[in-house]
N, C-alpha and C positions, 0 to 999 in steps of 0.2 A: 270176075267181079266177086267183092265181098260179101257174105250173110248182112242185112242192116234188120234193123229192129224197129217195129212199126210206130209212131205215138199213142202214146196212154191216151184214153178216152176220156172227155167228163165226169164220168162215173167212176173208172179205176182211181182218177185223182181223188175227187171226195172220198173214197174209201180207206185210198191212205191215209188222207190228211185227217180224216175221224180216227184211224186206227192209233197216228201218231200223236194226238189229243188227250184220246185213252192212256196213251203211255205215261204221256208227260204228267196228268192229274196222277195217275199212281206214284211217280216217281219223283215228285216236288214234296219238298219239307213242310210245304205248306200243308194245314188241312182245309180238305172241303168237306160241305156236307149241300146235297141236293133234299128239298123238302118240296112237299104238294101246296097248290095252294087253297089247301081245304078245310074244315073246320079240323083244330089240333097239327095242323103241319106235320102231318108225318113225315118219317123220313123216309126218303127211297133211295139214298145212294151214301156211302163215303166214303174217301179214299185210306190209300194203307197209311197216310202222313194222321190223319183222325185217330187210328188206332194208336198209331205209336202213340201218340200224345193222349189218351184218353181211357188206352186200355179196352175201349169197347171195338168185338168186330163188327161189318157192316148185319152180320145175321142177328145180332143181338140190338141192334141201334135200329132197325126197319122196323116200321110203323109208327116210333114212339117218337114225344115230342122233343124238342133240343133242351127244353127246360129240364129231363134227366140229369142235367149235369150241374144242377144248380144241388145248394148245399146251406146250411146251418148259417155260414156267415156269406152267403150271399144277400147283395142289398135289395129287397122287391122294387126299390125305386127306379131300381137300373130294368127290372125286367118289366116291369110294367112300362115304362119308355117305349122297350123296343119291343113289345106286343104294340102295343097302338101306332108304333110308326107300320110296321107289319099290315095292321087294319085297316089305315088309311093308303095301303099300297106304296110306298115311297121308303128310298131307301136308309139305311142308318146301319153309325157306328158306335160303339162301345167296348167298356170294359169292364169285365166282368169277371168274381170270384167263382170258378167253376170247381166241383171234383173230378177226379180221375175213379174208373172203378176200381181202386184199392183205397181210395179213402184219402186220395194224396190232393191237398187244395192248392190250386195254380190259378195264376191270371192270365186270362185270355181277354183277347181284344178281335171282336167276332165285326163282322163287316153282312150287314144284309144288302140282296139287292133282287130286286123282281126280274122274272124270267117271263115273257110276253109269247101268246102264241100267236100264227098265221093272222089272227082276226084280230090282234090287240089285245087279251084277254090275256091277263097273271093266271099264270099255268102252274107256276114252281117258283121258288125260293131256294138261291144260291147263297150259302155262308161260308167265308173264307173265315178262319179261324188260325190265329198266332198266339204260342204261348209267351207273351213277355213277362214272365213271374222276375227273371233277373233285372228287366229294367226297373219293374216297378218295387221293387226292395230297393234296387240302388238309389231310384229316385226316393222313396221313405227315407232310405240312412239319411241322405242329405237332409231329409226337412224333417228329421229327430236333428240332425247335426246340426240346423238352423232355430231351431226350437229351442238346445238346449242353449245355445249360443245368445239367442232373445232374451232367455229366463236369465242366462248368466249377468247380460248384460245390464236387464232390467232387474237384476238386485243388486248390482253396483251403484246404481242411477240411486233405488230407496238408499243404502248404504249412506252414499253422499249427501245425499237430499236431508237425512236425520241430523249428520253430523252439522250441515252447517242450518237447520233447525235449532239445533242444541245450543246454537252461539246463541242463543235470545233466549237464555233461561226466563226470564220478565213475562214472556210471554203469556198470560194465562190459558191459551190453547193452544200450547206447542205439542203437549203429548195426541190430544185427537189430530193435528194433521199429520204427525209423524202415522202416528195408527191408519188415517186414509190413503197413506204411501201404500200402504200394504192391500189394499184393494184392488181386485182385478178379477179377472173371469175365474178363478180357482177359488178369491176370498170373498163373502157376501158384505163382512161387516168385521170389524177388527177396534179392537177398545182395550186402554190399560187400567190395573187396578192396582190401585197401594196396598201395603197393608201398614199402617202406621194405628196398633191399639183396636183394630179392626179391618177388613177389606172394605172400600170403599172406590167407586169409578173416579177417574182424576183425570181431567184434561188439562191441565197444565203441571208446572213442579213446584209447590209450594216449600217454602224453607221454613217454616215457622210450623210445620203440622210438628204434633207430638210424635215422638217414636215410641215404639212397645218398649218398657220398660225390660222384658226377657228376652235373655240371649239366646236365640235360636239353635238348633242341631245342626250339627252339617253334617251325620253318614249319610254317604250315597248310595244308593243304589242303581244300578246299569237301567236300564229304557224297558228293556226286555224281561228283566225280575218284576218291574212293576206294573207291566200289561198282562202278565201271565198272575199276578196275586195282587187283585187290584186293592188300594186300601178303602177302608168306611168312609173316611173324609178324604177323598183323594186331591181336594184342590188346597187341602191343608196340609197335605205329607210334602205337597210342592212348598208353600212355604218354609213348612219346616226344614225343608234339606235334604226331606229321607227319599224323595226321587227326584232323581236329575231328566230332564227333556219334559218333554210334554204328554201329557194325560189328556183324554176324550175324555168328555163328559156328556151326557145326552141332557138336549134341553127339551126332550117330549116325554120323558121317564120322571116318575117323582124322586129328587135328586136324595143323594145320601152324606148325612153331618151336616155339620150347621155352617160350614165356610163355604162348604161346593154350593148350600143353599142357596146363599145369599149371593153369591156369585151366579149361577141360573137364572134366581129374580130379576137382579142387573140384568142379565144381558138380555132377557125376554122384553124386558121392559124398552131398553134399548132398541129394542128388535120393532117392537110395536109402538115405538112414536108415532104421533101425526105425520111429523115431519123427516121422517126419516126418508134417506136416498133410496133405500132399497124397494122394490114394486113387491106390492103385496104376493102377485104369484109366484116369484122368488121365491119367498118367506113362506110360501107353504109347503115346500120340498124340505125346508132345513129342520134337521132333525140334531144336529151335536156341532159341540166347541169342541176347539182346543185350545189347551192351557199352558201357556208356555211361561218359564220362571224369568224372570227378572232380576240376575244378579245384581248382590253389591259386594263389598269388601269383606261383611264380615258375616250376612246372613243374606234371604231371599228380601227381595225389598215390596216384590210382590208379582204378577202376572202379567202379561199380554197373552189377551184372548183373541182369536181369529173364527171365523163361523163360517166352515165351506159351502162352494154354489152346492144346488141341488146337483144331486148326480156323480160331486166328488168325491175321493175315500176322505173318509175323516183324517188320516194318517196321510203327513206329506211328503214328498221324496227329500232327498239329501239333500238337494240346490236350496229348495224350499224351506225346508230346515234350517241352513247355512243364514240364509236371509235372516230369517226371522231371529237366531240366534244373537247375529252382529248387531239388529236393531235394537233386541232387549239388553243385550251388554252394553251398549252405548249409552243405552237412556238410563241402565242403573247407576254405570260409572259416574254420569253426570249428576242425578240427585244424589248420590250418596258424596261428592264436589260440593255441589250446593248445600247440603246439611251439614259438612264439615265449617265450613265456609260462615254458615248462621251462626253454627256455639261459639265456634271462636270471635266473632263480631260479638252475637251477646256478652262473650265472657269478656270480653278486653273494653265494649261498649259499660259494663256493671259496673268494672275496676274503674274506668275512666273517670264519670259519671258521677263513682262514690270519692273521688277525691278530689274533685275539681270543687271548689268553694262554692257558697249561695251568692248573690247581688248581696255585698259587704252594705251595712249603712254606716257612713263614717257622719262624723257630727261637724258642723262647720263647713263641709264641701261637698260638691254634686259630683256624685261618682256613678258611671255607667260602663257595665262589661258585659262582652258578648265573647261566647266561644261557639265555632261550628266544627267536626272533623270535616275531610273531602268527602261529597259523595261518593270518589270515583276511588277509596278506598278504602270499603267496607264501613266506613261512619265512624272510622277509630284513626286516632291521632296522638302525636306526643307534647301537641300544644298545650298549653295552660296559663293561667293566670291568677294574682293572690291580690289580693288588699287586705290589708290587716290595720285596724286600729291598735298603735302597740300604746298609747298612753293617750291622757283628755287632749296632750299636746302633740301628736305624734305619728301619723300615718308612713305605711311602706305600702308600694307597690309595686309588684314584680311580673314579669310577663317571661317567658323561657318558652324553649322549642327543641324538641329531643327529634332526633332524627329518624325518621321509621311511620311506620303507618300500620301496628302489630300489635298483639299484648305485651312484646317486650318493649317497645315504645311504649304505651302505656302504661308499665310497670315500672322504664326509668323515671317516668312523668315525674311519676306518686312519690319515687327514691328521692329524686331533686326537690320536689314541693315540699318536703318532710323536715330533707335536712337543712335547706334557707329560711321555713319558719324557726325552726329550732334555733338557728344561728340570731336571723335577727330582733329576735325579741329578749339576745345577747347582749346584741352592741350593736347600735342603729348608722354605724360608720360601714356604706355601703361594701370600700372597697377592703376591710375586715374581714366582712362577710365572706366576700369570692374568696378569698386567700382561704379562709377557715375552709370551703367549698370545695374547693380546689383539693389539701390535704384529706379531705376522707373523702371524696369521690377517684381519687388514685386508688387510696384501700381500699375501698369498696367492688373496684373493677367493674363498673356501671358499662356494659358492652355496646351500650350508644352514646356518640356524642351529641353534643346539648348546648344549644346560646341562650342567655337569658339577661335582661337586663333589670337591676337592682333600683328603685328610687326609695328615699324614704324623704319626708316633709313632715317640718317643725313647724308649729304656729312663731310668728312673731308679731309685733304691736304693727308693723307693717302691710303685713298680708301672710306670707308663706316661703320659707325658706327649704329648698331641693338641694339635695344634692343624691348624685348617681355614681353609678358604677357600669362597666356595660364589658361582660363576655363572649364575644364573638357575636356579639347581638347587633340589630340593626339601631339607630340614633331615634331616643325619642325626639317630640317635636311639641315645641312651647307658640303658640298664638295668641299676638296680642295688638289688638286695634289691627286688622286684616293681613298684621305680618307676623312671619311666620320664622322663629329658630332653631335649628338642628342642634341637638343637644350631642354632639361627634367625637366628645372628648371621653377622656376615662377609659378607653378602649383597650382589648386586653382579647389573648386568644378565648378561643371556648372552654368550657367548663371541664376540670381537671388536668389544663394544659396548662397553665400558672406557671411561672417560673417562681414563684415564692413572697411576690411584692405583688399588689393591683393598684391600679389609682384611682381615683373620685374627683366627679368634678362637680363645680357648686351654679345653683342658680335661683336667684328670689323671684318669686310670684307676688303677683300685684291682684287684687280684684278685679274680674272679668278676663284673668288668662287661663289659655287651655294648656293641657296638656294631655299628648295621644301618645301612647305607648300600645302596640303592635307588633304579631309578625309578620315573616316576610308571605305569608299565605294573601295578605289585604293589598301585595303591589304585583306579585311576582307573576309572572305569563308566561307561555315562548314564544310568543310573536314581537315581545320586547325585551329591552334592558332592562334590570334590576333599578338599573339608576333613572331611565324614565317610567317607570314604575311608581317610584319615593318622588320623582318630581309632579307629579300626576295628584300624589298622595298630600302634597305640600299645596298644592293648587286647590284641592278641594275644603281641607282644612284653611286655608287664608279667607275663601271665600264663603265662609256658614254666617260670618257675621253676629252678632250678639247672641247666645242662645243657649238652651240649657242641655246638659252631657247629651241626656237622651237623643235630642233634636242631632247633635253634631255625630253621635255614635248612629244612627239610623240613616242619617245621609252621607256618613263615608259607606256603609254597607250597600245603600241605594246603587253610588256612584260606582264605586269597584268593587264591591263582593258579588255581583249577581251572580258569576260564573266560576269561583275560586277554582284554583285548579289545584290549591293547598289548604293546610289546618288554619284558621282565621280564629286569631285571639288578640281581641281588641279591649283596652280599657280606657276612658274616655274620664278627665277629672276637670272640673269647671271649679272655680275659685269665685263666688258670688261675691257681686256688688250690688248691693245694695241701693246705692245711690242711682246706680247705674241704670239697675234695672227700672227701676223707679218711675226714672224719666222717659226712658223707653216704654212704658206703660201694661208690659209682658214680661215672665220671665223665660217665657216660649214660643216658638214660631205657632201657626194656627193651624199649618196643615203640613202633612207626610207623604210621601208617594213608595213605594217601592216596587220594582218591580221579580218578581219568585217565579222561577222555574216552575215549569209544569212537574211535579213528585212528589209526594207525600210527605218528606221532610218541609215542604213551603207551609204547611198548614199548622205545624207546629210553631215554626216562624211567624207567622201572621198573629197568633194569639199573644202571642211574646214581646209582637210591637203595638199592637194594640192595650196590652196592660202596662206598658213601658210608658206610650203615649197617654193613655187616662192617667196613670199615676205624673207625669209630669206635669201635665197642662190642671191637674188637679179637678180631674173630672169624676162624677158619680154613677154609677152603673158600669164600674168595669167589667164586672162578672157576666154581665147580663151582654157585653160589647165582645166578650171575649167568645162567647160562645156563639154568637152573628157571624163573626168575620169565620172562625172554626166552620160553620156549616157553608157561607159562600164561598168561602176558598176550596173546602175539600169539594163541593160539587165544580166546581172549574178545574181541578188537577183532574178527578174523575170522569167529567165528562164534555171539558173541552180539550183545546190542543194548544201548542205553541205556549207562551209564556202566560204569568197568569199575573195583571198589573193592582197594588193594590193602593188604594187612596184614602187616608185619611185626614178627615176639614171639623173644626168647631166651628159650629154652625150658632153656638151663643147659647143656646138650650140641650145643648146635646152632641152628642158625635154621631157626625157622618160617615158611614161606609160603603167604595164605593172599590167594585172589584171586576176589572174586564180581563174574557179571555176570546179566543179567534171562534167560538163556538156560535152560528148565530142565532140556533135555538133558545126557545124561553125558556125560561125556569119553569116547573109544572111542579103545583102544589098538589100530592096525592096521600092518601090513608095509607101509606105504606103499601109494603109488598108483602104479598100472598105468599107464606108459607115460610117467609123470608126475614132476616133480621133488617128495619133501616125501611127507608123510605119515607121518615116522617122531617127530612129535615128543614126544608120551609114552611111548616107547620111549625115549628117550634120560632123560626123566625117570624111567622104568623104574631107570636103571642108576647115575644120581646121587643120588636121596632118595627116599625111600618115599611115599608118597601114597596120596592118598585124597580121595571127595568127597560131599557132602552136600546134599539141599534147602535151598535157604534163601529162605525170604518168596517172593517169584517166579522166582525162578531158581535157583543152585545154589553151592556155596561149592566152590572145589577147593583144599585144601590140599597141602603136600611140606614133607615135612621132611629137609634136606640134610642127607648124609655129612661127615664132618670127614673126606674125602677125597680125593687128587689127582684131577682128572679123566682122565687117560690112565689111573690104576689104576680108576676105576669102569664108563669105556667099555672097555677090556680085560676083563672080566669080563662075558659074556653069559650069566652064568644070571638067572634071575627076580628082580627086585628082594626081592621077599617078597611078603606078603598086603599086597592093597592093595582090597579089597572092603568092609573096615571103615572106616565114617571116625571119624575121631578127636574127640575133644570140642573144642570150641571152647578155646585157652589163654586 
């Protein structure tokens, strides 16, 4: 039989299996470290995987605590954690910035866990320790990758968010919410400043501010010339041109020159609202702006200032940069848009303006004209209109429309208005006239076309004898006894398209006929025909019934002009009867309505019908009516909404004014505003007519009813107008 080999004993086993324990702890890549569990944890054990990674041996690592391996930018919050989980006996994980003994900083992710003796009692403390320095860079790249990706995206987002801002130049806080776009954990506070004749803070883009008469510098200098040789006035070298990007300024230093000054005071000021978003502890950390330029086309237009959190560099990275740059080129592109936009309105608004005629007074007949440009093009047009007295016997009137909505529109206006006065105060034989018209507007090369329609009118023992001409123009229109004729003859292309002949066509006026001459601005829409337009336009005219120019020129504008979408040049001539009106026992209706647009141009409108309607109806206190309806209208464009309706009634003693808009607040009579221009304007209505105001449907009605008083006698007079808490009945 064979040698056999006896079985391993209980003990021989445990001794391997301790032996082969020992092995494996040396020989895993893991580290361990065995520690006491006594005051400071020393250490008592750790394997070669601890060196490798740590660089300490086990002879140099015994007695001393594990917190050896903490370093500069280790976080105490991490080891404070795992000290108290440690105290309270229970295990924990973490991760943590450790050194290496050559100074080399790695991330370790340390695992504790209690070691129990015989009785239950933590004897030791076992820490597994893994260097994941790779994961956790990898996992950083990504969330810089995601970061950068956030910042990128969330300056796309402000990018967008300015531009379509920018649509709403009107806005008078478009510039601070564009500037609040820029707010976020890096910005505390962000605000633009003009510079127009001065720096001053501007939350919206005003088109009417002045510009600096001087033309600014534009050498540049690079970012880098100008941090390293900072200038005296450094927020003024930014307007001037002589540094390009952005300049720090410190708003806790006392600042230097007189632009960076005043730019500091703003923005402290800024800073230190009541009202302001930012929490006061914020605000005590912030120590500097930055100033960033504002181009425009031809110089700096002025700044956006940004004021970082506490804790950030004043200086912002390239993404951040990027942003801010698109935001300030956008906004400059767009005022220095809107400033072009202004002169060219004022200039071609002057030109317009200065050639368009007064309210003609012809002797023997009632004559009323109104011209409006479109709002919705710049307030300039090539409409116009003329009345000329050309003898005791002898009246023309003409009305023309140049194509355009420009100064050269309104440059050919003034060409054509120039050369048909000069012709017919010629020869009063309309279709002459065009012909003559026709021959120098070829020479002349007038680069817009133009319709205009010719009338002139003879006295005769009858009434009034017409006769017309018409270029490319629309048909004037004769009413008489509720009917109405198209005057359609005489027709002829537009002006300097003549073949060499024109015709004329003739038509006698009787006492109590009208006649409208118009352009196509008073029918024209695009939700309809031209031709139910003129039909619309014939309907309203048939139906004004008996009444004087004024009355029928105010309610075709009631009826169709509230919304023109063109140039509106209307002239309105009534042929008085005497008899007529006689018996009729007026030579005017008793009351007006119109209804005006909510904007600024209604308010010039409203004074205009109001001295239109006192002069007709022959009433006393225009002046003193004119500047009522001026103050209740402009407070309903200002501070109501929706359209703004305005009513005027002779009440037998006086006129009545009565103006609702959707606003259903009262009027509030106050001493003006504080520091402020304005505020006194029902106080002045106070002292010229008594008033009063009411609910009406969704908003409110405010009526006045004017003094047949001078105005220097009723603003002389500062006692209380009277009781104005009741309102009156509707007349």
């Amino acid at each position: 039989m064979g040698n056999s080999s006896a079985p391993a004993g209980p003990a021989e086993l445990a001794a391997g299996l301790a032996s082969l324990r020992d092995r494996a702890l040396q020989a895993t890549d893991v580290a361990f470290v065995i520690t006491e569990a006594a005051p400071g944890n020393p250490v008592v054990w750790v394997n070669d995987a601890f060196t490798r990674t740590t660089g300490y041996t086990l002879d140099e690592v015994v007695g001393r605590n594990p917190s050896m391996l903490h370093g500069p930018g280790t976080d105490p919050e991490t080891g404070r954690a795992m000290g108290l989980a440690v105290a309270q006996g229970r295990p924990v994980t973490a991760t943590v910035l450790n050194y290496a003994k050559d100074g080399r900083p790695f991330w370790n992710q340390v695992s504790l866990s209690p070691v129990a003796g015989p009785d239950g009692t933590v004897t030791h403390w076992v820490g597994i320790q893994v260097d994941v320095t790779a994961h956790v860079e990898h996992a950083g790249g990504l969330q810089r990758s995601m970061e950068a990706e956030r910042r990128a995206r969330k300056g796309l987002t402000v990018v967008a968010q300015t531009s379509e801002l920018l649509s709403d130049v009107d806005d008078p806080a478009v510039l601070r919410e564009i500037a609040s776009l820029l707010v976020d954990d890096a910005v505390v506070w962000a605000g633009f400043f003009l510079d127009d004749g001065g720096l001053h803070r501007a939350d919206g883009i005003a088109a009417n501010v002045a510009e600096t008469a001087s033309v600014r510098r534009h050498g540049v200098r690079s970012t880098d010339e100008a941090s390293a040789a900072p200038a005296p006035d450094a927020v003024q070298r930014v307007l001037d041109g002589v540094v390009d990007g952005p300049v720090v300024v410190s708003l806790a230093d006392e600042p230097v020159g007189a632009t960076t000054a005043r730019l500091v005071g703003e923005v402290r000021a800024a800073l230190g609202r009541p009202d302001r978003d930012v929490p006061s502890d914020v605000l005590d950390g912030v120590h500097h702006a930055v100033v960033h330029p504002v181009p425009g086309r031809r110089r700096t237009l002025g700044v956006l200032v940004t004021v970082p959190a506490p804790g950030r560099p004043a200086t912002v990275d390239e993404s951040e940069r990027l942003v801010v740059h698109l935001v300030a080129r956008r906004v400059g592109t767009v005022i220095d848009n809107v400033r072009l936009y202004a002169r060219e309105h004022r200039l071609a608004e002057t030109l317009q303006r200065a050639m368009l005629p007064e309210q003609a007074d012809v002797r023997g007949l009632d004559v009323w004209t109104y011209y409006a440009p479109s709002s919705g093009h710049a307030q300039v047009g090539g409409d116009w209109f003329d009345v000329l007295q050309l003898d005791e016997d002898t009246v023309a009137l003409v009305v023309g429309d140049v194509v355009g909505h420009d100064v050269e529109a309104a440059a050919a206006m003034g060409q054509l208005r120039s050369v048909v006065r000069s012709y017919v105060f010629e020869t009063t034989d309309p279709a002459e006239v065009l012909r003559r018209v026709d021959q120098l507007v070829a020479g002349m090369r007038i680069p817009r076309s133009a319709s205009l329609v010719l009338v002139t009118l003879r006295r005769t023992d009858a009434g009034w004898s017409a006769a017309y001409s018409r270029a490319g123009h629309l048909p004037p229109l004769v009413a008489r006894g509720g009917q109405v004729l198209r005057l359609d003859g005489a027709g002829g292309p537009m002006v300097g398209f003549g073949t060499g002949t024109r015709s004329a066509g003739a038509h006698d006026l009787v006492p109590g006929d009208l006649v409208v001459l118009y352009t196509d601005g008073l029918i024209e829409r695009r939700d309809r025909r031209m031709k139910d337009g003129l039909d619309a336009l014939v309907e309203v005219v048939a139906g004004t019934g008996r009444a004087d120019a004024a009355g029928v020129g105010e309610e075709l504008l009631s009826r169709l002009a509230d919304k023109p979408e063109d140039d509106v040049a209307v002239v309105v001539l009534r042929v008085p009867d005497p008899e007529g009106d006689a018996v009729d026992g007026t030579s005017s209706p008793r009351r007006r309505r119109w209804n005006l647009p909510s904007e600024p141009a209604s308010i010039g409108r409203a004074r205009q019908a109001v001295l239109r309607t006192c002069s007709a109806w022959e009433l006393g206190g225009g002046s003193s009516a004119e500047l009522v309806v001026s103050e209740l209208v402009a407070n309903a464009v200002l501070h109501g909404w929706g359209h703004v309706e305005l009513r005027l009634f002779d009440t037998g003693d006086g006129l009545r004014i009565e103006v609702e808009d959707a606003n259903p607040a009262p009027p509030v009579t106050t001493d003006g505003h504080v520091g402020r221009v304005g505020g006194y304007g029902m106080r002045i209505v106070e002292r010229l007519a008594d008033w009063g105001w009411r609910p009406s449907g969704s908003g409110k009605l405010v009526w006045a009813r004017v003094r047949p008083v001078p105005i220097s006698a009723a603003l002389a007079d500062h006692r209380p107008a009277g009781p104005t808490g009741t309102p009156e009945p509707t007349v």
